[in-house]
Backbone bond lengths (Angstrom), bond angles and torsions (degrees), N, CA, C in turn:
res aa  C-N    CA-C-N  psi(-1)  N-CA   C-N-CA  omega(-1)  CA-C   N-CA-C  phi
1 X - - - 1.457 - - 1.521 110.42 -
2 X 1.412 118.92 -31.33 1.035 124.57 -159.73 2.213 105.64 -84.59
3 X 0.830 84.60 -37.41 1.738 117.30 171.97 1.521 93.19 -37.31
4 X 1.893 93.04 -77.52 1.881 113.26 -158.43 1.486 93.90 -60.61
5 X 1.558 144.14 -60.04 1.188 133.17 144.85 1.334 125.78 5.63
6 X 1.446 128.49 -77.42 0.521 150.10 -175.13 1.853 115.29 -51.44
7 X 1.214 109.44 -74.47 1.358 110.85 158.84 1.532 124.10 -48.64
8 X 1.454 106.54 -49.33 1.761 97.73 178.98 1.296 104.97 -55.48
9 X 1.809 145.92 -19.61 1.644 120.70 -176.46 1.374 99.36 -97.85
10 X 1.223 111.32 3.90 1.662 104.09 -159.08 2.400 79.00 -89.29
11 X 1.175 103.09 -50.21 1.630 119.15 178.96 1.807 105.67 -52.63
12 X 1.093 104.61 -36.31 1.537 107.74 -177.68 1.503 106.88 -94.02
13 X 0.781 101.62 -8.24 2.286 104.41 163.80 1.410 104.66 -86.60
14 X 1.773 97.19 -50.79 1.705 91.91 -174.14 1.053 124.41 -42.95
15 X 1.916 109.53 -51.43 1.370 134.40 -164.45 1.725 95.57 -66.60
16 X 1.087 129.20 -74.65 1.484 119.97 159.53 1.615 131.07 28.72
17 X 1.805 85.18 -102.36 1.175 126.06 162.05 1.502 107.26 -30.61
18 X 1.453 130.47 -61.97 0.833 140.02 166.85 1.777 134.12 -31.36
19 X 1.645 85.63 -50.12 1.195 102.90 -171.43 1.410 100.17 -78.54
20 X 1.376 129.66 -32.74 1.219 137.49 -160.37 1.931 102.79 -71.99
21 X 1.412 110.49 -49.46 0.728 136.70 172.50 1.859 104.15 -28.55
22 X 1.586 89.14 -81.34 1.647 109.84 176.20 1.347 113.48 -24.99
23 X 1.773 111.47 -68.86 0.958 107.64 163.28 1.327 150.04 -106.63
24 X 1.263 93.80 79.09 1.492 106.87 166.64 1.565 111.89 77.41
25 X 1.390 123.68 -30.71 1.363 119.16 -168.24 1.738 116.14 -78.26
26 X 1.683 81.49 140.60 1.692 106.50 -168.17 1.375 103.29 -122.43
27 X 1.502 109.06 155.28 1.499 116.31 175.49 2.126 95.75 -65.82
28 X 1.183 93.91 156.22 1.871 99.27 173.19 1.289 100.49 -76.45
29 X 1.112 155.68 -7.87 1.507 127.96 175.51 1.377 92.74 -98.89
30 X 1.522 132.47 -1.71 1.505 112.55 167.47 1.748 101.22 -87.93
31 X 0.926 109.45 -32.96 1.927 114.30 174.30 1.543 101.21 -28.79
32 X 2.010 102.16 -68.88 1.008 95.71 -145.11 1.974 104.64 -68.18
33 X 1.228 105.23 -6.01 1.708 111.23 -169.05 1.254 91.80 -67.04
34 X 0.646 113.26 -53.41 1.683 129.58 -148.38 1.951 93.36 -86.58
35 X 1.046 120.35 -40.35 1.600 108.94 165.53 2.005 111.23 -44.60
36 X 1.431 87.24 -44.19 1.561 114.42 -147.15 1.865 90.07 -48.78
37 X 1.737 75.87 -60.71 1.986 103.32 -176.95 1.484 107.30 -39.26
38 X 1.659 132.31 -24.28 1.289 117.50 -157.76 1.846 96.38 -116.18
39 X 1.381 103.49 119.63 1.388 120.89 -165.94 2.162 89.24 -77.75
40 X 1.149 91.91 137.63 1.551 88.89 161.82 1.446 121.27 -102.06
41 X 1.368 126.47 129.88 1.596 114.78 -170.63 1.599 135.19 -33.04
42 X 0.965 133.78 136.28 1.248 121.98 163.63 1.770 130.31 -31.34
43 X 1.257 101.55 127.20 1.803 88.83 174.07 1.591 108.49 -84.44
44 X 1.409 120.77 131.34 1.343 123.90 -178.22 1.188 115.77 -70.73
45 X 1.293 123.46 127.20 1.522 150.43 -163.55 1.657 101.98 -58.09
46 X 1.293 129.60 114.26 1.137 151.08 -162.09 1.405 101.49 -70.02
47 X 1.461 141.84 132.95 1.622 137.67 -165.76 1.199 99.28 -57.12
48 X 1.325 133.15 158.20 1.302 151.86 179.64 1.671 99.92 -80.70
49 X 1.059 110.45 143.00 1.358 105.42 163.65 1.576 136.37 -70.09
50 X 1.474 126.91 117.30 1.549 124.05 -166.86 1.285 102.34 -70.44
51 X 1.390 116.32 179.06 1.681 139.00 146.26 1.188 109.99 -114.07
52 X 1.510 111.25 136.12 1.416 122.16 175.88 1.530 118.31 -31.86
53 X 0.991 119.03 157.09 1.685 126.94 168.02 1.849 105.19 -90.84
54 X 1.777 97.17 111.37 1.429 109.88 171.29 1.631 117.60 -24.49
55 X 0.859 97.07 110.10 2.106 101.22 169.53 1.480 110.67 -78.50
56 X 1.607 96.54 134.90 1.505 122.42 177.69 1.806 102.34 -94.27
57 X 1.882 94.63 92.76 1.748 91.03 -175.68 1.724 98.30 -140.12
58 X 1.289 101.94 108.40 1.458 130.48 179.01 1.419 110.40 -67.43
59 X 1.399 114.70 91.50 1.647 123.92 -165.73 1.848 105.00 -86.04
60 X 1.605 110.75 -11.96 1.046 103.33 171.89 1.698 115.58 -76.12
61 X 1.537 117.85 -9.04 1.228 100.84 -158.15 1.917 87.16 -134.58
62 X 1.222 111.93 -0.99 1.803 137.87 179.73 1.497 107.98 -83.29
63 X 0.910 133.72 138.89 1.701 124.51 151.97 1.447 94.97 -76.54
64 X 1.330 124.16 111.14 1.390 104.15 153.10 1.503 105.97 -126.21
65 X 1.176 115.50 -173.56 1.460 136.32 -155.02 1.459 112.37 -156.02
66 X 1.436 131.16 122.08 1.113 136.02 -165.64 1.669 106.55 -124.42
67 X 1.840 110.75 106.84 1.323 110.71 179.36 1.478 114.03 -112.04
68 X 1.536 106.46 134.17 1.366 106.04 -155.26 1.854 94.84 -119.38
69 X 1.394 109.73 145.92 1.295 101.97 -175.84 1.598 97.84 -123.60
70 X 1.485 121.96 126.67 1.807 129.30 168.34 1.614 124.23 -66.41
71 X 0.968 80.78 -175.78 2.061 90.93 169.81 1.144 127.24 36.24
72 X 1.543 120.29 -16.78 1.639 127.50 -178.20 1.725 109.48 -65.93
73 X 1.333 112.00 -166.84 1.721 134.29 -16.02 1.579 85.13 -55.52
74 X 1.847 99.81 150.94 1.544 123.95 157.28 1.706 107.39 -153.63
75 X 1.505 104.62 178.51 1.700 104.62 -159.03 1.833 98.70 -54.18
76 X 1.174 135.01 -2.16 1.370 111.82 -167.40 1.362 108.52 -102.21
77 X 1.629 111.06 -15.51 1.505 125.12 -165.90 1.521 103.90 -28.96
78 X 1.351 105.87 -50.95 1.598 111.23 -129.31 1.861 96.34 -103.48
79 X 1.295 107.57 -7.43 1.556 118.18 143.53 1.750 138.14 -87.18
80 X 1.165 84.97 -6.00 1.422 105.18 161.86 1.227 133.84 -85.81
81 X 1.883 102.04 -26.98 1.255 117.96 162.72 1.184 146.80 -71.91
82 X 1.870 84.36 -39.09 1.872 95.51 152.16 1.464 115.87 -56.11
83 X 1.381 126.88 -38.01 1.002 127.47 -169.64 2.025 119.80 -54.86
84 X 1.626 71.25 -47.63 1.820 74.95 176.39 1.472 116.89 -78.10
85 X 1.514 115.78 -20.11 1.435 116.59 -173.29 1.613 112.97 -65.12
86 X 1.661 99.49 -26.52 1.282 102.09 -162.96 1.683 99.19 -105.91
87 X 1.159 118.94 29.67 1.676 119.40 172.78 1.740 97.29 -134.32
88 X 1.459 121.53 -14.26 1.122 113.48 -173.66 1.232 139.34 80.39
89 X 1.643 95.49 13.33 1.849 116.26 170.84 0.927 98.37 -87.36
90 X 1.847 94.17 162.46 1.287 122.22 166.17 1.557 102.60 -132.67
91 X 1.641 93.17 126.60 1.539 97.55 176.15 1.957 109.06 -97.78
92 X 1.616 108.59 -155.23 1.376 137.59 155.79 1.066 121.66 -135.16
93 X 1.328 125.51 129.72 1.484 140.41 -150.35 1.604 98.87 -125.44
94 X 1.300 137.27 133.76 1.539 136.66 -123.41 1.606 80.64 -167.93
95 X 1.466 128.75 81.57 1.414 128.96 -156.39 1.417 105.12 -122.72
96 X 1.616 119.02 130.82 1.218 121.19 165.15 1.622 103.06 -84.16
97 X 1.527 78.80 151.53 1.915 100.27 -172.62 1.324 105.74 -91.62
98 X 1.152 119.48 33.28 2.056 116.45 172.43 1.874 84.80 -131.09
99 X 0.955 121.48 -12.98 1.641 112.20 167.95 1.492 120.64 -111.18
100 X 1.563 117.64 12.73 1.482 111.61 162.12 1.447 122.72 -96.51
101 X 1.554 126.43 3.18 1.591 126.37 168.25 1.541 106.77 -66.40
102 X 1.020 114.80 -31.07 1.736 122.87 -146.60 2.010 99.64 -102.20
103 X 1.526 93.83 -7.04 1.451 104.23 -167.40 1.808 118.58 -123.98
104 X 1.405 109.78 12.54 1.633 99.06 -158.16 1.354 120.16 -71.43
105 X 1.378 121.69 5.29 1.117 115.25 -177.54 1.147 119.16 -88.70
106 X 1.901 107.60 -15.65 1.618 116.49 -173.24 1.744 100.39 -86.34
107 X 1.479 107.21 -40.00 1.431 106.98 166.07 1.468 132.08 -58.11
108 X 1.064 129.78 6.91 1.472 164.09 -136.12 1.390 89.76 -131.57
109 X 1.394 81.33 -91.08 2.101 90.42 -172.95 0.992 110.81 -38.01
110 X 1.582 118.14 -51.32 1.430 111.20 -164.12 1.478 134.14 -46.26
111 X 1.210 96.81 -28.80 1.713 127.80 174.16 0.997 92.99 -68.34
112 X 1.393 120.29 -88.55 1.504 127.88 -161.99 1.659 123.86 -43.16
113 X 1.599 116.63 -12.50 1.486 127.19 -172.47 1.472 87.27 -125.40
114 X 1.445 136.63 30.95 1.375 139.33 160.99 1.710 119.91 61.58
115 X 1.157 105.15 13.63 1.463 105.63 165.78 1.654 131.52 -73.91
116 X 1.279 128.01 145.74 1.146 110.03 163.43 1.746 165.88 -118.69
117 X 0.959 108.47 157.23 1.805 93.94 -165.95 1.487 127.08 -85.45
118 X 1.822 110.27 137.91 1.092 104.75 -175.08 1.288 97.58 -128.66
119 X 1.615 105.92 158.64 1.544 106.51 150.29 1.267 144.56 -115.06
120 X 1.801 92.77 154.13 1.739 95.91 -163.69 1.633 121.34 -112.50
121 X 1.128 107.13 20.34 1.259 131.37 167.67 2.211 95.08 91.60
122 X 1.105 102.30 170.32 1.597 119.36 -173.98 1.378 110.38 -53.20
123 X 1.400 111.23 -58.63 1.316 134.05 -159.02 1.416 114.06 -114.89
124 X 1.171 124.21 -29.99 1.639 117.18 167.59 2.071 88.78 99.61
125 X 1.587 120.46 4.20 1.834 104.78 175.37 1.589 86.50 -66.43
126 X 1.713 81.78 169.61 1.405 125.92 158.86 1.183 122.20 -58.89
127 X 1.536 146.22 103.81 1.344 119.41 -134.83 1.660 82.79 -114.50
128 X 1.498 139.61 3.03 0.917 132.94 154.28 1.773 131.09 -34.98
129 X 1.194 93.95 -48.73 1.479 124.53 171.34 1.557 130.44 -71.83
130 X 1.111 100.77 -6.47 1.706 112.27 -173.08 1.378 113.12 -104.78
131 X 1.183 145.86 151.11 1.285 155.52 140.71 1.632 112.96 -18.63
132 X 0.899 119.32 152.00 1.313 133.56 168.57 1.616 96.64 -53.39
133 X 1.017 119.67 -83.42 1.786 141.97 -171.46 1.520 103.35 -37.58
134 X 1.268 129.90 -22.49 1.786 130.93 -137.36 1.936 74.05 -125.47
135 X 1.481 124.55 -53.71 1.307 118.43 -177.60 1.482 108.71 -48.57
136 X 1.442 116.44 -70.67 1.451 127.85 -175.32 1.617 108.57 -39.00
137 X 1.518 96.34 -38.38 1.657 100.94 -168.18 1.994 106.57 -59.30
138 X 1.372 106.75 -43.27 1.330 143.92 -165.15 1.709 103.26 -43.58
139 X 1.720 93.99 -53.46 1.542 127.20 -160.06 1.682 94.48 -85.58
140 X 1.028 99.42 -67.50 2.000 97.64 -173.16 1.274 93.49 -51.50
141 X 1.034 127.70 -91.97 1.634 133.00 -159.80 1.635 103.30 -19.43
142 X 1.210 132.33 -57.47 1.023 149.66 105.09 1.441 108.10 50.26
143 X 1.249 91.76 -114.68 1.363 113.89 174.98 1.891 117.09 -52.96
144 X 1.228 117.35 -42.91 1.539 134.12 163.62 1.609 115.43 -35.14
145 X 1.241 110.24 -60.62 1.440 123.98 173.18 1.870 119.13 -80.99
146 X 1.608 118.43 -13.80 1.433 106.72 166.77 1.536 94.91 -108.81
147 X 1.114 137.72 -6.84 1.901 131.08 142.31 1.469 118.72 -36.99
148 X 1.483 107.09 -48.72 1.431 113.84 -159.89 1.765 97.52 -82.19
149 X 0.980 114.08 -57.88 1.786 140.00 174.27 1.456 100.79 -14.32
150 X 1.424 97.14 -72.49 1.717 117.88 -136.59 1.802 100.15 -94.36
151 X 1.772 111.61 0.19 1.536 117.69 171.55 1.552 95.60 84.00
152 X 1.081 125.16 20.49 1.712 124.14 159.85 1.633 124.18 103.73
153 X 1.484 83.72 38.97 1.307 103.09 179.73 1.615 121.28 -109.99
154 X 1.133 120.90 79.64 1.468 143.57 175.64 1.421 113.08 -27.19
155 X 1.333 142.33 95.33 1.773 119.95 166.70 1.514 116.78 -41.67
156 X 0.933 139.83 166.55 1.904 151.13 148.37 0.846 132.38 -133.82
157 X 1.756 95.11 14.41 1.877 113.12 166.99 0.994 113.43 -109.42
158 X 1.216 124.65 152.55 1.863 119.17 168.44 1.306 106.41 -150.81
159 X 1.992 100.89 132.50 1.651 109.75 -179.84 1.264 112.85 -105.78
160 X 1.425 147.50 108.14 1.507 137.10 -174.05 1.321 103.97 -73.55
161 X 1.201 95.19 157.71 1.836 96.97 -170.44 1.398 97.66 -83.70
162 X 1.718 95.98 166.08 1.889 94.60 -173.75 1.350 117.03 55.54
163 X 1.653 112.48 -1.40 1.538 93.97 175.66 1.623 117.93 79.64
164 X 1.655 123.34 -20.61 0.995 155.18 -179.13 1.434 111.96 -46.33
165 X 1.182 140.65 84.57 1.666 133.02 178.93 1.711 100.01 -155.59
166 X 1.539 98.97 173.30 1.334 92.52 -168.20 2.227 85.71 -156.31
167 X 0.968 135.30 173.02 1.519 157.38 -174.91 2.224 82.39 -41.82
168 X 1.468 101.59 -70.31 0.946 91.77 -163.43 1.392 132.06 -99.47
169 X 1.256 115.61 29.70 1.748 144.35 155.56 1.408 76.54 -82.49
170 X 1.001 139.41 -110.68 1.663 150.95 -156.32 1.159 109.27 -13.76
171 X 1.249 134.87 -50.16 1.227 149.57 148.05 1.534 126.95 -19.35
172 X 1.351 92.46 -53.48 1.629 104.17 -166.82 1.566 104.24 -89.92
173 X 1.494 104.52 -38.97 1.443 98.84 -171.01 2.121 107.15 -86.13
174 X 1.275 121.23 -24.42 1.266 112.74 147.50 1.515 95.75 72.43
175 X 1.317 127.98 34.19 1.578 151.52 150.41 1.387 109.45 -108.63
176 X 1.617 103.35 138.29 1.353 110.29 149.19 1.977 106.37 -54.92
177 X 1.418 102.32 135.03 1.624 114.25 179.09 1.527 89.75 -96.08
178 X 1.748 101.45 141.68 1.112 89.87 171.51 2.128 96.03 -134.34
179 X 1.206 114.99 145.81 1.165 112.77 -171.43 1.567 108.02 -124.26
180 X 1.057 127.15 -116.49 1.811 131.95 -154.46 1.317 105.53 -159.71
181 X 1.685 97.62 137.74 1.601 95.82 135.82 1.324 133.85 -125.65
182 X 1.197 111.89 -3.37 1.699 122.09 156.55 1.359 121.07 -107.22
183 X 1.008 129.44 133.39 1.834 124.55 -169.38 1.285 98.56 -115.99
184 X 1.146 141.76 125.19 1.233 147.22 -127.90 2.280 87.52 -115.82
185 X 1.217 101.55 -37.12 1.703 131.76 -165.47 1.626 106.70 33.43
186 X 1.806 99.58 52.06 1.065 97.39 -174.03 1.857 110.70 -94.17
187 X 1.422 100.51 23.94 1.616 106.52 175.29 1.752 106.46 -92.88
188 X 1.879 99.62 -11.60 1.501 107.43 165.61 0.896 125.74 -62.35
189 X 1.089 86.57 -58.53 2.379 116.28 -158.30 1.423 108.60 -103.99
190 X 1.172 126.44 43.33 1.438 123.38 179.55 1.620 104.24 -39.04
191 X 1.259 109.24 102.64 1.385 100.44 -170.78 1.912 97.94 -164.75
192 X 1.362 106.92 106.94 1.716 92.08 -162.24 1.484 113.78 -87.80
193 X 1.216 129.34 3.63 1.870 137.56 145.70 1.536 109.33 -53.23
194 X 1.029 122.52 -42.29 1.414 137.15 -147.85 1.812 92.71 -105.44
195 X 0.851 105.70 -44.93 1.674 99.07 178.23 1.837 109.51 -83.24
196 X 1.059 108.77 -17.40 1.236 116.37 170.04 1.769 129.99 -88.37
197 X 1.632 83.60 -22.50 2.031 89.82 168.13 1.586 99.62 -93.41
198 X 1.634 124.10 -23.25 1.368 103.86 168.32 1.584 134.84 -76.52
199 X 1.454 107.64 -0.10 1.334 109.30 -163.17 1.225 113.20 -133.27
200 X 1.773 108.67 13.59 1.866 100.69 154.57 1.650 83.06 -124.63
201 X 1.481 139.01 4.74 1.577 124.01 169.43 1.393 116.75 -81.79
202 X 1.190 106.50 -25.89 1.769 101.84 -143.55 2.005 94.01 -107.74
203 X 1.278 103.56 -41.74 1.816 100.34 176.07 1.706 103.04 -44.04
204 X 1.540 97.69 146.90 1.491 109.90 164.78 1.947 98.90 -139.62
205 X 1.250 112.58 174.61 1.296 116.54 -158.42 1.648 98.23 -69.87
206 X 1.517 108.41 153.78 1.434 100.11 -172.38 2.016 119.05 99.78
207 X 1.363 111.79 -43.74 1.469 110.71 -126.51 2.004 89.63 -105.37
208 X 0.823 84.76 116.99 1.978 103.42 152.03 1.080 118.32 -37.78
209 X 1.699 129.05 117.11 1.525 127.41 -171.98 1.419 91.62 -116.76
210 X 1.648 122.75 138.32 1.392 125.21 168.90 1.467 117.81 -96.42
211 X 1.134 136.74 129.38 1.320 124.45 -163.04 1.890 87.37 -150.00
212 X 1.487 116.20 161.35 1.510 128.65 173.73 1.362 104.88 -112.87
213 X 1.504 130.40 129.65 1.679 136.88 -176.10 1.758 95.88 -97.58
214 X 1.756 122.96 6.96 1.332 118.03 -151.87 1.513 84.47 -95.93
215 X 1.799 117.04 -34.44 1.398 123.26 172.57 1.478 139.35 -82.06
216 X 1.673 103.79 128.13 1.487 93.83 -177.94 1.381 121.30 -53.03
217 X 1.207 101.69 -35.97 1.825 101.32 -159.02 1.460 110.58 -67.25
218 X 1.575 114.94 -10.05 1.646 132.43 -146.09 1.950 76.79 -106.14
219 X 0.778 130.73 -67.57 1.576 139.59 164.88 1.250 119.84 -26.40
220 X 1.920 109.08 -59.33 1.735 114.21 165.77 1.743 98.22 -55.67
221 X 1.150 110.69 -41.76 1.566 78.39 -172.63 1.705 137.33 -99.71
222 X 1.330 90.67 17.40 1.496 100.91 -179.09 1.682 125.10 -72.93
223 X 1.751 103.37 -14.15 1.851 95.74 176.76 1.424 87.11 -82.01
224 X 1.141 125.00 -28.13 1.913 108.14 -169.23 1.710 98.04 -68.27
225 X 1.190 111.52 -61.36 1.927 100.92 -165.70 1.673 95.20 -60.54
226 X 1.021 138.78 -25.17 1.650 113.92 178.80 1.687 105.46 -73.36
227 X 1.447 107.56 -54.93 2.064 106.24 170.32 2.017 95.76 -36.87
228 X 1.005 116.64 -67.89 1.775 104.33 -158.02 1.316 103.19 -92.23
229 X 1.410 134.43 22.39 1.663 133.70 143.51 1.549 112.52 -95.50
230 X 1.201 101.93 -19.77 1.758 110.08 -175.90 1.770 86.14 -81.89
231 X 1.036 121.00 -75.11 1.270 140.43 -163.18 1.870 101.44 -33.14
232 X 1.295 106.15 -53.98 1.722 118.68 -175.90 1.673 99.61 -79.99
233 X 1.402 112.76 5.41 1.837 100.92 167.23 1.591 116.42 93.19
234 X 1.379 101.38 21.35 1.641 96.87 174.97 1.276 96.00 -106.70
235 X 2.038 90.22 167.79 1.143 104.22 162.58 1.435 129.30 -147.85
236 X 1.138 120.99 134.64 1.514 131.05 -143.86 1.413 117.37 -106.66
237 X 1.799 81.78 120.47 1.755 112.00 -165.66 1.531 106.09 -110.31
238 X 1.267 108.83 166.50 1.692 110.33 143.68 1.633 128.82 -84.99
239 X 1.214 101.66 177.26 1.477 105.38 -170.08 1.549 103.55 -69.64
240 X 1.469 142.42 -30.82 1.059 137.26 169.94 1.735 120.85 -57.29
241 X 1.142 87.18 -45.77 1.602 96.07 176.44 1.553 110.10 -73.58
242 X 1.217 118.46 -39.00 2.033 111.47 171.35 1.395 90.77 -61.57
243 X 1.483 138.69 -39.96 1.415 100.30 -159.64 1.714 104.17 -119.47
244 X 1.209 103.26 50.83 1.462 115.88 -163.81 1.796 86.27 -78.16
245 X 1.430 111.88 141.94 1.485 112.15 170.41 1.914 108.12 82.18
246 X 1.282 93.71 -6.54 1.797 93.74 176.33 2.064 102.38 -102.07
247 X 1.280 112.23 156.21 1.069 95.90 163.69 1.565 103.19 -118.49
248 X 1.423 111.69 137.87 1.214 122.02 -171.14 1.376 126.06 -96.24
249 X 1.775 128.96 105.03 1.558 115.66 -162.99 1.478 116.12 -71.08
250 X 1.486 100.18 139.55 1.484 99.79 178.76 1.541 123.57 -64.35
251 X 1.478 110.03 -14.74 1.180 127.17 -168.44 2.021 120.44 -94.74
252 X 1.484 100.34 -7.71 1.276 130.37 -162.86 1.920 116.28 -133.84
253 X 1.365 124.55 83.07 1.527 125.09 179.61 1.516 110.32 -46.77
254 X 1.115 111.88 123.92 1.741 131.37 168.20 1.474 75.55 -82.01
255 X 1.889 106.26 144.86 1.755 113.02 -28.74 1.693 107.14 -78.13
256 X 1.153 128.59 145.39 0.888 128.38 166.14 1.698 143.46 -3.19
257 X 1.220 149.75 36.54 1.296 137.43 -142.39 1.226 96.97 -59.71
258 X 1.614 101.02 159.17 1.818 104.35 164.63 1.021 119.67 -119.58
């Protein structure tokens, strides 16, 4: 008895085993091997992000209007951007290089929503006053950090602060300078009525508007001056595109002062 016993559990393990076998069943540390073993496909790499396709816009025969914003990226940039995205401008962005670490995503966009980049030296000195060596330093650094930012997009404009340059700043920094013809001096008058009666009154066709992206009030008032620059028949470019077909001296600030 003990025998037939004996064999019937030894037959009912086999059969088991068997069955286990059949179906499919594994101890769990073979699961997890065998999970391990099975690679799951790659997820396909999401499109890269484009840049607009350059616009063919004839400013000799266009009203256009070129609004340029200083001192940024700062916290308002990137509401400013909605701002323009959703009116369909394109500005120039005139950026110190000690405020683009803290900002790359707006320098990013900027590219990517077709705006363009300039530089405004590191620090925002007087570059009148500086060494040859301390200017250049000012400008690369400069340029180094809105290269890295913006995914490899180089400025080839440059605004000195204050407007401030002379034969041999021009020299050193080895950019077209680009300066103003309306000064908005809304880093004075923080005052967003006042920045808003200067900046659909005072543009005429052609002309460079200076404005700061570092100020809120300059920000509150930017959907109003695009409504009453749109409204009076402009249309809003960057500084490359107003002077698309000009060649610009490196030695000489567009537009001209007299």
């Amino acid at each position: 008895m003990r025998v037939k016993s004996v064999a019937k559990g030894a037959l009912a393990g086999l059969t088991m085993a068997m069955l286990g076998a059949a179906c499919g069943s594994v101890h769990s540390g073979q699961l997890k091997q065998q999970a391990a073993a099975v690679k799951k496909p790659a997820a396909a790499p999401s499109p890269a992000p484009t840049t607009p396709a350059p616009r063919a816009i004839n400013c000799e025969q266009v009203k256009c209007v070129a609004l340029t914003f200083d001192d940024g990226p700062g916290p308002y940039t990137a509401h400013l951007l909605d701002v323009l995205r959703d009116a369909g401008a394109r500005a120039t962005f005139f950026m110190l290089g000690e405020n683009v670490g803290a900002h790359k995503a707006e320098v990013r966009r900027m590219v990517l929503e077709g705006h363009q980049l300039g530089n405004h030296t590191w620090s925002h000195p007087q570059l009148t006053g500086l060494s040859n060596a301390a200017v250049r330093s000012q400008v690369q650094r400069t340029e180094k950090a809105i290269t890295e930012a913006s995914g490899g997009v180089a400025p080839t404009l440059f605004r000195p602060p204050y407007g401030a340059t002379n034969a041999r700043v021009a020299k050193a920094v080895g950019m077209p300078q680009i300066v103003w013809d309306v000064d908005s001096l809304d880093w004075r008058y923080r005052d967003v009525a006042r920045n808003v009666r200067v900046g659909t009154r005072q543009p005429k066709k052609g002309n460079i508007v200076l404005f700061h992206d570092i100020h809120k009030t300059t920000v509150d008032a930017v959907p109003r001056v695009l409504a009453g620059l749109k409204k009076r028949g402009f249309t809003f470019v960057t500084v490359g595109e107003l002077t698309a077909g000009r060649q610009l001296a490196v030695g000489r600030p567009f537009p001209a002062w007299s």
